[in-house]
DOBAGU-678980 format. One record per residue (C-alpha): y, z, x; residue in three letters. Coordinates in Angstrom, 2 decimals. Example, Ala and Ser with C-alpha at 12.3 -4.5 7.8 and 13.67 -1.06 7.14 Angstrom:
<pts>
((-4.50,7.80,12.30),'ala')
((-1.06,7.14,13.67),'ser')
</pts>
This chain:
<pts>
((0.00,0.00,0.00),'unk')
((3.44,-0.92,1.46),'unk')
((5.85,2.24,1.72),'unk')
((8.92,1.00,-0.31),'unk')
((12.16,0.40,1.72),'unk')
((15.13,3.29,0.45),'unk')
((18.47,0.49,0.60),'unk')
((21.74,2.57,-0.30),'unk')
((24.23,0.68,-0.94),'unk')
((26.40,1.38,2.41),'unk')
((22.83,0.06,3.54),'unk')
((24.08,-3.30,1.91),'unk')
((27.98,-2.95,2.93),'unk')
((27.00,-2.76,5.96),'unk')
((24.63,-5.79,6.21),'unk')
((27.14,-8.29,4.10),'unk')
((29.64,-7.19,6.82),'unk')
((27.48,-8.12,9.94),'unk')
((26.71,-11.54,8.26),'unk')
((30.41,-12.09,7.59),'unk')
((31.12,-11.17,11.24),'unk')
((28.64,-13.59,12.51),'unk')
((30.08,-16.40,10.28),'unk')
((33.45,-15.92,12.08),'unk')
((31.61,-15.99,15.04),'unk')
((30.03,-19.30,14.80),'unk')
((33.64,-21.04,13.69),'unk')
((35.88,-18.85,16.09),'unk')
((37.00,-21.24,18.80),'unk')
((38.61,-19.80,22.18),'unk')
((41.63,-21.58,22.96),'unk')
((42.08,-19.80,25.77),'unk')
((41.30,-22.18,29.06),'unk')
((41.35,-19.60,31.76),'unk')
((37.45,-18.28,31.99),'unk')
((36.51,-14.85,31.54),'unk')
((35.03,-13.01,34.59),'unk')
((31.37,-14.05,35.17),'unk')
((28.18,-12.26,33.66),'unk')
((25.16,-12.41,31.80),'unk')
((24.78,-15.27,29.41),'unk')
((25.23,-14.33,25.76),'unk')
((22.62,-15.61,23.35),'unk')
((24.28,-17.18,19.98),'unk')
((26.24,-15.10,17.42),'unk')
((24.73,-11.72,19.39),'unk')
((26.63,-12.16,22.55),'unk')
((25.49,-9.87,24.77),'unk')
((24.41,-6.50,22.73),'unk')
((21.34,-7.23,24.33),'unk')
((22.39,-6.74,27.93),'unk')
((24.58,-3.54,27.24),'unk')
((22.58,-0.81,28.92),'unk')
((21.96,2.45,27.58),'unk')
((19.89,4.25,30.30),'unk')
((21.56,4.90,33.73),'unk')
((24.15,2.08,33.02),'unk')
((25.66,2.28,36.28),'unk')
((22.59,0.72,37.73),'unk')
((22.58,-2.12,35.56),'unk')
((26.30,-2.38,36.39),'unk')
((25.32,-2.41,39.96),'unk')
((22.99,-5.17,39.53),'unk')
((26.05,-7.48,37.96),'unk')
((28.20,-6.66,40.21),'unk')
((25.48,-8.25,43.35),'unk')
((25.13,-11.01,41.25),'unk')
((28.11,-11.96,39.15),'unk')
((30.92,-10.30,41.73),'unk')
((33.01,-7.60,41.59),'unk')
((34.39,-8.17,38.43),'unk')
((31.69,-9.05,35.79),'unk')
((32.36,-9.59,31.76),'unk')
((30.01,-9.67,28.80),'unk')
((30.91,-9.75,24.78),'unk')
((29.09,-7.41,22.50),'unk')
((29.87,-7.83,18.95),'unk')
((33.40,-9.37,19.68),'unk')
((34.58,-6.92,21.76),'unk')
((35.01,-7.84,25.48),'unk')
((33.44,-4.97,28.21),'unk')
((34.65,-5.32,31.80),'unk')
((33.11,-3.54,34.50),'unk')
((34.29,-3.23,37.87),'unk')
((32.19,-2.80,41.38),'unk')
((34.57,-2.18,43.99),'unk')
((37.47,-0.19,44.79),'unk')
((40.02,-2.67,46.06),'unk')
((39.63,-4.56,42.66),'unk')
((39.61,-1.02,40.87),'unk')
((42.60,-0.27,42.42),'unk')
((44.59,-3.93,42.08),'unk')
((43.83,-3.78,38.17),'unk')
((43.81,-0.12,37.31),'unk')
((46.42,1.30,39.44),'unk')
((48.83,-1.20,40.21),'unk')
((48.51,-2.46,36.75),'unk')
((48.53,0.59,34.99),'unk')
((50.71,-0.60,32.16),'unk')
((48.19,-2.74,30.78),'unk')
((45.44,-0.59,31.36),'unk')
((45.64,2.73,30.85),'unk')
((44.87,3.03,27.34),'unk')
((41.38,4.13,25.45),'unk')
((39.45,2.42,22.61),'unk')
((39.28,3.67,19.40),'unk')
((36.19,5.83,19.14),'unk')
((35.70,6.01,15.07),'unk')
((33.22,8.87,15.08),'unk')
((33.86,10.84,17.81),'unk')
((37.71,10.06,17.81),'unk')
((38.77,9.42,14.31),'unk')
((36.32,11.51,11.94),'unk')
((35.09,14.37,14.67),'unk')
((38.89,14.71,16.12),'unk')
((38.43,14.18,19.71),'unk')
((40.96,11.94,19.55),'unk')
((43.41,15.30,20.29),'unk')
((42.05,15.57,23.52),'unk')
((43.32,14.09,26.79),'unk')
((40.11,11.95,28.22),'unk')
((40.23,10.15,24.39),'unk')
((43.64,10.13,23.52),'unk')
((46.24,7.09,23.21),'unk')
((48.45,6.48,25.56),'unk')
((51.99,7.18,24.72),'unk')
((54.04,9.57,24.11),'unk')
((51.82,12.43,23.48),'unk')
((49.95,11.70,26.28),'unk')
((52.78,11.82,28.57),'unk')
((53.50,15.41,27.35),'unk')
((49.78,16.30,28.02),'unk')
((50.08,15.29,31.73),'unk')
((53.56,16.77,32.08),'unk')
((52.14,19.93,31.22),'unk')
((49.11,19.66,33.83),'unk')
((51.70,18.37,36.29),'unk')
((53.74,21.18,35.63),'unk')
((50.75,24.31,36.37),'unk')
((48.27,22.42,38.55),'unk')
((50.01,18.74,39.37),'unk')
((49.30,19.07,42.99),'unk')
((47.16,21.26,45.64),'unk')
((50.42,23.85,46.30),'unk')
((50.52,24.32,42.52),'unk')
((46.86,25.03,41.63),'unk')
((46.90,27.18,45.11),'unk')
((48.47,29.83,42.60),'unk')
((45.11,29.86,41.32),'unk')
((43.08,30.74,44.70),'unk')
((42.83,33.88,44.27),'unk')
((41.16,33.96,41.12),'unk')
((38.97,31.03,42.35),'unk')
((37.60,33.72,44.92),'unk')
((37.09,36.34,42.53),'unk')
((35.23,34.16,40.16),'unk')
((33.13,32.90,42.82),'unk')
((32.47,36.53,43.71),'unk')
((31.51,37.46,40.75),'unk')
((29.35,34.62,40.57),'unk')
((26.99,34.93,43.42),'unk')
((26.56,38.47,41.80),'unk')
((25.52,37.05,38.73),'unk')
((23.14,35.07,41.20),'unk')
((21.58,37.64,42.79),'unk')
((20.63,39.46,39.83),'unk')
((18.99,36.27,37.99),'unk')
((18.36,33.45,39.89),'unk')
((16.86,31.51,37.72),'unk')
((19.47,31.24,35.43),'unk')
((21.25,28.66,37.89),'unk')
((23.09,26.14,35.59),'unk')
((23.77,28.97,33.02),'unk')
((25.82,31.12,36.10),'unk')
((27.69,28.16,36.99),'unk')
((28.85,27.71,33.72),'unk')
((29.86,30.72,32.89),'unk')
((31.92,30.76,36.75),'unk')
((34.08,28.23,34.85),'unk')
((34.87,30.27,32.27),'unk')
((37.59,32.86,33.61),'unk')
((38.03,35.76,32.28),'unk')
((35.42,35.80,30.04),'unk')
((32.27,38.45,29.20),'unk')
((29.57,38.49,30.80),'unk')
((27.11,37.86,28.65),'unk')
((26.65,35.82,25.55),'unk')
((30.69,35.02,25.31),'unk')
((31.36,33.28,21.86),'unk')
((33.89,30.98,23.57),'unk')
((30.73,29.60,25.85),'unk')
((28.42,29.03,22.93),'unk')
((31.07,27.39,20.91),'unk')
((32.03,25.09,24.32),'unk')
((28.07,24.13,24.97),'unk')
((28.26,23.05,20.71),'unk')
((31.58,21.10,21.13),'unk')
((30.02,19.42,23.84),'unk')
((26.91,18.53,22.30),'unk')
((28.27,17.27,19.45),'unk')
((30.46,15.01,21.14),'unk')
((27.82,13.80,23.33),'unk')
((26.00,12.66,20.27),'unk')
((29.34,11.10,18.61),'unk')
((29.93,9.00,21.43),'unk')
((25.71,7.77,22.10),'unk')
((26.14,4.14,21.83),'unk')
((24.81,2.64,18.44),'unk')
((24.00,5.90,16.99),'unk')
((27.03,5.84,14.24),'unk')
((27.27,2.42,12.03),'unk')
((30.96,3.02,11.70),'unk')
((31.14,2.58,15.58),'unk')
((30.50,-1.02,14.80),'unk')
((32.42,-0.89,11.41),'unk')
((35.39,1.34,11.57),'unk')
((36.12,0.59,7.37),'unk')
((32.95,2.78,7.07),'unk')
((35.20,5.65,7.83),'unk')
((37.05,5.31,4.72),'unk')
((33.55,5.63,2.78),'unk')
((33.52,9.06,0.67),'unk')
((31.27,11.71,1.67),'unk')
((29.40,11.23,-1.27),'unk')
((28.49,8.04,-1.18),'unk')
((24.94,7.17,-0.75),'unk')
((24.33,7.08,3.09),'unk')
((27.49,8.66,4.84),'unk')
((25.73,11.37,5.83),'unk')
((27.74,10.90,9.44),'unk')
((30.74,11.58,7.57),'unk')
((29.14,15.24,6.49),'unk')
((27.85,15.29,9.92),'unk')
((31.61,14.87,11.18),'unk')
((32.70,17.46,9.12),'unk')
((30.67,19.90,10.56),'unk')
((31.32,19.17,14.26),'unk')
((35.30,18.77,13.38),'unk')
((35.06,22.35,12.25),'unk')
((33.25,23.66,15.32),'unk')
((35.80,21.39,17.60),'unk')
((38.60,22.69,15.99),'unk')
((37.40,26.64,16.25),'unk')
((37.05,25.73,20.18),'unk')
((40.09,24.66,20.50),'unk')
((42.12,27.42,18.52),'unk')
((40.00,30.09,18.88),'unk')
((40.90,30.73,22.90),'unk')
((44.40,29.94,22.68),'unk')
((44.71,32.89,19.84),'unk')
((43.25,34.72,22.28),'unk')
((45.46,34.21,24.97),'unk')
((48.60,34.65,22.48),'unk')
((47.15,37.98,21.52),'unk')
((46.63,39.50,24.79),'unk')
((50.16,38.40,25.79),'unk')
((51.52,40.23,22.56),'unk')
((49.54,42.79,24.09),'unk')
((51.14,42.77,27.51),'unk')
((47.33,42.36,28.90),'unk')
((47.07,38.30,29.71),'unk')
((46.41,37.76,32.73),'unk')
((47.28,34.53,34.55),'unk')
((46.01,31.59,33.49),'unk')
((46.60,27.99,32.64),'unk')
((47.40,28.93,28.69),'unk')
((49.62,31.67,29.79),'unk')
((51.79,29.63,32.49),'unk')
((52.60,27.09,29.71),'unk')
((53.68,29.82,26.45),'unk')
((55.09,32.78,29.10),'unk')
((58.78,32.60,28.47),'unk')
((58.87,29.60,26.19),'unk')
((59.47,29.46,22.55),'unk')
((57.72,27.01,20.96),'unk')
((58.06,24.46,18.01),'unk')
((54.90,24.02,16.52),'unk')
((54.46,20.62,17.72),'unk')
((54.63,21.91,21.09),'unk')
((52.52,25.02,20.36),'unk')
((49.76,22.30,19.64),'unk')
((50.23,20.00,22.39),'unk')
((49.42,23.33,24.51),'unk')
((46.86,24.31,22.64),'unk')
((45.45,20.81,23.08),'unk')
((46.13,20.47,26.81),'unk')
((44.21,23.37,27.51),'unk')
((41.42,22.72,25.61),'unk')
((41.58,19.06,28.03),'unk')
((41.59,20.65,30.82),'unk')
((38.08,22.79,29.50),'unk')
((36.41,19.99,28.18),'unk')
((37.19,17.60,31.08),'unk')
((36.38,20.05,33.76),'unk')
((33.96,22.39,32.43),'unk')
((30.83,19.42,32.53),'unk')
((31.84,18.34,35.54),'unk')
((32.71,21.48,37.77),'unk')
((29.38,22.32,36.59),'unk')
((27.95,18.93,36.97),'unk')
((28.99,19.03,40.74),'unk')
((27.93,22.80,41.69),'unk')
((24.56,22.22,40.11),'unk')
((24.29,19.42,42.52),'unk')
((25.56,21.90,45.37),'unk')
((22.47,24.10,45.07),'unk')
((20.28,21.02,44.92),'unk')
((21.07,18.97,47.89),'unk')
((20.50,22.25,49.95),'unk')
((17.42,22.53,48.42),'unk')
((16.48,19.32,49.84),'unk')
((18.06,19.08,52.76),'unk')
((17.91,22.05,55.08),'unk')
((19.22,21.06,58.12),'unk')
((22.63,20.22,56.59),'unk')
((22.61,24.07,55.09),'unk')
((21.77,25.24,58.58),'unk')
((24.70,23.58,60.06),'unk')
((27.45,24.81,57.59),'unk')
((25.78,28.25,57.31),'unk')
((26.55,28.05,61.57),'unk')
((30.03,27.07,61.06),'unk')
((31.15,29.44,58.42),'unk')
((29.08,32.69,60.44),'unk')
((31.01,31.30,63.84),'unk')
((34.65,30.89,61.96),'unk')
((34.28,33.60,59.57),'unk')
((31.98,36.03,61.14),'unk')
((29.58,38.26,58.85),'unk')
((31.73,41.09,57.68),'unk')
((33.73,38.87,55.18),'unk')
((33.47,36.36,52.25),'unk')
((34.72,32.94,53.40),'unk')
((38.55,32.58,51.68),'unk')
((40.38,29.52,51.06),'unk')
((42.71,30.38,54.24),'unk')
((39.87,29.53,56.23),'unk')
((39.26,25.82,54.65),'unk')
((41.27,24.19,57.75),'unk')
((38.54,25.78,60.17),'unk')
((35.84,24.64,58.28),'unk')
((35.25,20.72,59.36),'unk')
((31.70,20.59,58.33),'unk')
((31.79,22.57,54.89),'unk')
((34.42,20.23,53.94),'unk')
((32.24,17.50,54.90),'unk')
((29.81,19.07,53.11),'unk')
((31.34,19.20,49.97),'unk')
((33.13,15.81,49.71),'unk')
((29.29,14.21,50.64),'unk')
((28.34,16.31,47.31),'unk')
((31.24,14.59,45.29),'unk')
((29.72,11.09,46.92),'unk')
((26.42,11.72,46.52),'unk')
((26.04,12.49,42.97),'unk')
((28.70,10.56,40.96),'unk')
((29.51,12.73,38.48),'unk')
((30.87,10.32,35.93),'unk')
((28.99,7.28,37.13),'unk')
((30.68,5.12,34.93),'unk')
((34.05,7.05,34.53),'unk')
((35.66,6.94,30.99),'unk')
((36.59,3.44,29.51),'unk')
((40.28,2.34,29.82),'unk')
((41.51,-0.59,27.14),'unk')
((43.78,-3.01,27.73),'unk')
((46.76,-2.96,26.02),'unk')
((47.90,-6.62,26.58),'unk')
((46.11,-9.93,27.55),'unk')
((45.93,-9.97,31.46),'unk')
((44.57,-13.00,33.87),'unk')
((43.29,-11.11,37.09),'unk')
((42.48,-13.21,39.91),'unk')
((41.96,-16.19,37.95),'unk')
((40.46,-14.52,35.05),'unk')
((40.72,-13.83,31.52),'unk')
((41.15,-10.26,30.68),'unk')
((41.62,-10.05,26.99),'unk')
((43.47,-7.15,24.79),'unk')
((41.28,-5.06,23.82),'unk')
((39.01,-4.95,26.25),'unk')
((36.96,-1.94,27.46),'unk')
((37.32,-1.57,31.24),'unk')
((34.36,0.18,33.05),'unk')
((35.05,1.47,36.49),'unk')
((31.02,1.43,38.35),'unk')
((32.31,4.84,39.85),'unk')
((28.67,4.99,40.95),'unk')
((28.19,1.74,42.53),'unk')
((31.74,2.62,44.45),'unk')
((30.44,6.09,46.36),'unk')
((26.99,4.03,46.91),'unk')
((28.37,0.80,48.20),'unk')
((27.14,-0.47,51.54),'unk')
((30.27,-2.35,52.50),'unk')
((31.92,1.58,51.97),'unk')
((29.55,3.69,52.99),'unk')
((26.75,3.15,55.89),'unk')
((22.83,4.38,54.65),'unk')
((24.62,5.13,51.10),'unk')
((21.33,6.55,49.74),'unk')
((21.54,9.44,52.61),'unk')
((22.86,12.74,52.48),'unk')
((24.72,12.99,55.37),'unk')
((28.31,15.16,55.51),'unk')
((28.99,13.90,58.71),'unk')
((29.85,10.64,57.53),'unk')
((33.27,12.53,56.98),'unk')
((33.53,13.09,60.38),'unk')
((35.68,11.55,63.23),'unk')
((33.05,11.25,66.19),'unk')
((32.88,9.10,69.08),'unk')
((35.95,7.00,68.37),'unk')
((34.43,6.56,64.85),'unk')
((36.86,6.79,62.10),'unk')
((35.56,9.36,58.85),'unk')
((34.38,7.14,55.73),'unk')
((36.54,6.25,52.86),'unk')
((37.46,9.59,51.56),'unk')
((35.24,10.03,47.94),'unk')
((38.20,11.78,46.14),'unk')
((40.12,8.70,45.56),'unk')
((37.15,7.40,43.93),'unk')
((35.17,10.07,41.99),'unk')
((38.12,11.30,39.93),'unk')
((39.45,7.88,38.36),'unk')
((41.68,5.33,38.84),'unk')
((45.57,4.80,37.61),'unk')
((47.59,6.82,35.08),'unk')
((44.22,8.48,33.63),'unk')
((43.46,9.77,36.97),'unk')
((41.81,13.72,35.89),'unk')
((45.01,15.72,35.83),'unk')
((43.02,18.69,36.87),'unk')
((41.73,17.33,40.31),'unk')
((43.08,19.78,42.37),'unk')
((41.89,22.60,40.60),'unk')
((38.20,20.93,40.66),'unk')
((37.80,20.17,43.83),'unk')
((39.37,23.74,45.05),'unk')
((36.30,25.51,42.46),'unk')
((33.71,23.22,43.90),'unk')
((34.39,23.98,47.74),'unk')
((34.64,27.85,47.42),'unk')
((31.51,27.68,45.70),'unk')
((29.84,25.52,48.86),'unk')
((31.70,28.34,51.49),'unk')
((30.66,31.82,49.58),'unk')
((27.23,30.43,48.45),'unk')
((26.40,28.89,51.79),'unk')
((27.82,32.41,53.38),'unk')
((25.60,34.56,51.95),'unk')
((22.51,32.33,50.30),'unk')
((19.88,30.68,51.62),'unk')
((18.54,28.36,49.63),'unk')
((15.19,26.72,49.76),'unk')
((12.40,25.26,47.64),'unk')
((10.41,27.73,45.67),'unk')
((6.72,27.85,46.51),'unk')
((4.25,28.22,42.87),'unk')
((0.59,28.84,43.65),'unk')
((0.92,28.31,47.29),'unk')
((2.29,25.20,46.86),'unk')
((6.00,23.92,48.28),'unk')
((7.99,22.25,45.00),'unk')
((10.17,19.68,46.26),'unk')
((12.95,18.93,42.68),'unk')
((13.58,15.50,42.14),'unk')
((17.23,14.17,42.52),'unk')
((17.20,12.35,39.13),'unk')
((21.25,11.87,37.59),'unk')
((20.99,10.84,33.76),'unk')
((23.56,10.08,31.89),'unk')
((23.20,11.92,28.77),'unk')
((23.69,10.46,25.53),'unk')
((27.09,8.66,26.00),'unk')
((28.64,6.54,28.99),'unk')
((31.98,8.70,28.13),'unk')
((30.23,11.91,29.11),'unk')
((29.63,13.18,32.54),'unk')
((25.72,12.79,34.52),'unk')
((23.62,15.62,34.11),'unk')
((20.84,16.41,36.93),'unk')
((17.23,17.17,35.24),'unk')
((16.86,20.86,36.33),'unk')
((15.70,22.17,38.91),'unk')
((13.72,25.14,40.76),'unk')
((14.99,26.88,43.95),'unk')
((15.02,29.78,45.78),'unk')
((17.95,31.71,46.19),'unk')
((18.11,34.78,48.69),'unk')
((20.38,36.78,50.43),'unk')
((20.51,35.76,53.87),'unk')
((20.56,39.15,55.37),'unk')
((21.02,42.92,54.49),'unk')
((24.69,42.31,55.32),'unk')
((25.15,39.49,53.36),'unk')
((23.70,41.04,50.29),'unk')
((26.34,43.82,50.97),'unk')
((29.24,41.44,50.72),'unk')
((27.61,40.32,47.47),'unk')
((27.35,43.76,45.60),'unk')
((31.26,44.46,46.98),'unk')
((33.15,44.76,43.83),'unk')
((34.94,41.73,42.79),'unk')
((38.25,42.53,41.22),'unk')
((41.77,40.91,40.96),'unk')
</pts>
């Protein structure tokens, strides 16, 4: 017996739309005589939504990029994706063109209907935008602004390793709670309702899970119409977005009623100021940006910290001899000593290389029609920088595939390799804001950890497990890699060292 088919009609909206697409497709002419940029052929009325990866799609990318060239184009239901495989071409179209292309798409689920739209790495460019970034420029624009912030960055990190010591093998749940200042120690609300936030949009932006991705009218559809469950399904992640992102900054108002806040990013922005509500939103909303953007990827990058010293001793051994000769064993390494510290900063910008942690960075859209290098670059079109392919490219980087800091090095009249953080951060105008404060989390992590942990592969049964290095990229190409986890050992490298752990860690 056949199981009978359950048709709604949005099932049959939705259909009669596609058909009337691919009509227009099979009479639209391009009058346009300058060529796209080379890529995959497009099969007939589909174009290419065959080709689009969804699985790791900066190797895919990478492929195109060999064979096509640096600049490689494909159409997938009339919308033009772009992806870029080198820097200098990166740089000639997405930072000294910035104008055209430092806008984002239209995301109808995750943008429109869940409300991400708000928040910095989705939102418009314009005006509001500009406000955003004047308010990161303003607390953490450059490295002597977030520097106001070292101190707490050690005390964090302190705090930390002790939550390290006591349960190792709660890793990834530590590090994400070390980017979370100020918070309790256990089972903080704000943390759970971050983790759901960022689930949620995860599975808003997966490609081809929403039909109204495809259709945007669909958003108009009423709840109760037969087959928008997504638009209940919005609902319900709106309402957890929107407790993330007003729940905190209540907080923070409250304790600075209080005369108890202390400093932080929300506080630097509302202390002295009195705000219209416009502008109390636009710091609410900055904030939560500067959460959302670095929290995955802080913790993205640490995570990989612990796991390329898993796997690769020798390169531990050598920092761990650099920080004990500097900084001696009676102290926690401090941000004062970063100067003095050659190879742990080699160290760490080879972990910001070696696992790319937004392989494919965040989409820009171009605003106006462009011709690049003899191309056609139409408005509208999604821009993909292969942020992957960049930190991995032979012609940049020699043995790419190798862990090895001391590519950063000047040695034997050798000149260091191209410096990752131009790369791994984004290009142009959408640049993250909060660089400096990332990159100043992620290397006190490598000094303290590396000071007072060794780190090894754990041993189960009598057998050595060696974790596989394995980046995936989640459920959406807007949302930062994720390493499968991982086992390790993590011990206190001496009686001393574990003494400088249990210290207490206060402000």
């Amino acid at each position: 017996m056949l199981t009978p088919i359950n048709v709604t009609w949005l099932n049959l909206v939705c259909i009669s739309s596609v058909a009337v697409y691919l009509v227009k497709q099979v009479f639209a002419k391009n009058n346009n005589r300058t060529p796209y940029p080379p890529g995959p052929r497009g099969w007939p009325l589909l174009g290419n939504i065959l080709d689009m990866p969804h699985i790791k799609p900066w190797l895919t990318f990478a492929e195109w990029g060999k064979k096509y060239g640096d600049v490689s184009h494909i159409e997938v239901l009339g919308r033009h994706i772009i992806v870029l495989n080198s820097v200098k071409t990166a740089m000639e179209m997405l930072d000294k063109k910035s104008t055209l292309y430092s806008d984002r798409p239209v995301l109808p689920m995750a943008g429109e209907l869940v409300g991400w739209k708000d928040s910095l790495p989705f939102l418009p460019y314009g005006d509001r935008w500009r406000r955003y970034r004047k308010n990161f420029h303003r607390v953490i624009g450059s490295r002597v602004a977030a520097d106001v912030y070292n101190q707490i960055e050690e005390v964090e990190t302190h705090r930390f390793m002790k939550r390290v010591l006591a349960k190792p093998d709660q890793l990834q749940e530590h590090i994400r709670q070390h980017h979370c200042w100020h918070l309790k120690e256990n089972n903080d609300p704000f943390i759970d309702l971050a983790d759901r936030a960022l689930a949620n949009v995860s599975q808003a932006t997966a490609p081809g899970a929403f039909m109204v991705d495809i259709l945007p009218f669909l958003a108009k559809v009423p709840a109760w119409f037969p087959g928008a469950g997504f638009k209940r399904l919005a609902r319900e992640w709106r309402e957890t977005l929107e407790e993330m992102v007003s729940a905190p900054h209540k907080f923070v108002k409250d304790q600075m009623a209080d005369g108890i806040a202390p400093m932080s990013f929300t506080s630097n922005l509302l202390e002295g100021c009195a705000l219209s509500v416009e502008e109390d939103d636009i710091v609410k909303w900055s904030v939560f940006s500067l959460y959302s953007g670095g929290s995955d990827t802080a913790v993205s990058a640490i995570y990989a910290l612990f796991l390329a010293m898993t796997l690769f001793p020798d390169v531990q051994k050598k920092a761990q001899d650099e920080i004990d000769a500097v900084v001696g064993p009676d102290r926690l390494p401090s941000f004062a000593d970063r100067d003095s510290l050659p190879y742990t900063e080699a160290l760490f910008k080879e972990v910001l290389r070696w696992h790319a942690v937004t392989p494919t960075g965040f989409p820009h859209c171009v605003a106006e029609d462009d011709i690049h290098d003899g191309y056609y670059i139409p408005k509208g079109s999604l821009v993909f920088p292969n942020i992957w392919f960049m930190l991995h490219d032979p012609r940049t980087y020699a043995n790419p595939l190798q862990f090895n800091p001391e590519r950063f090095l000047a040695k034997d009249g050798k000149e260091p390799e191209t410096e990752p953080r131009t790369i791994c951060f984004g290009f142009g105008r959408r640049i993250c804001p909060g660089l400096h404060l990332a990159e100043a989390s992620i290397w006190i992590s490598t000094a303290m950890s590396l000071a007072v942990f060794d780190i090894s592969k754990v041993v189960e049964n009598g057998v050595e497990i060696t974790p596989e290095f394995d980046p995936s990229s989640g459920a959406a190409r807007h949302t930062p890699s994720h390493l499968k986890p991982f086992k390790c050992s993590i011990k206190p490298r001496s009686a001393t060292a574990l003494g400088l752990i249990q210290q207490d860690a206060d402000y």
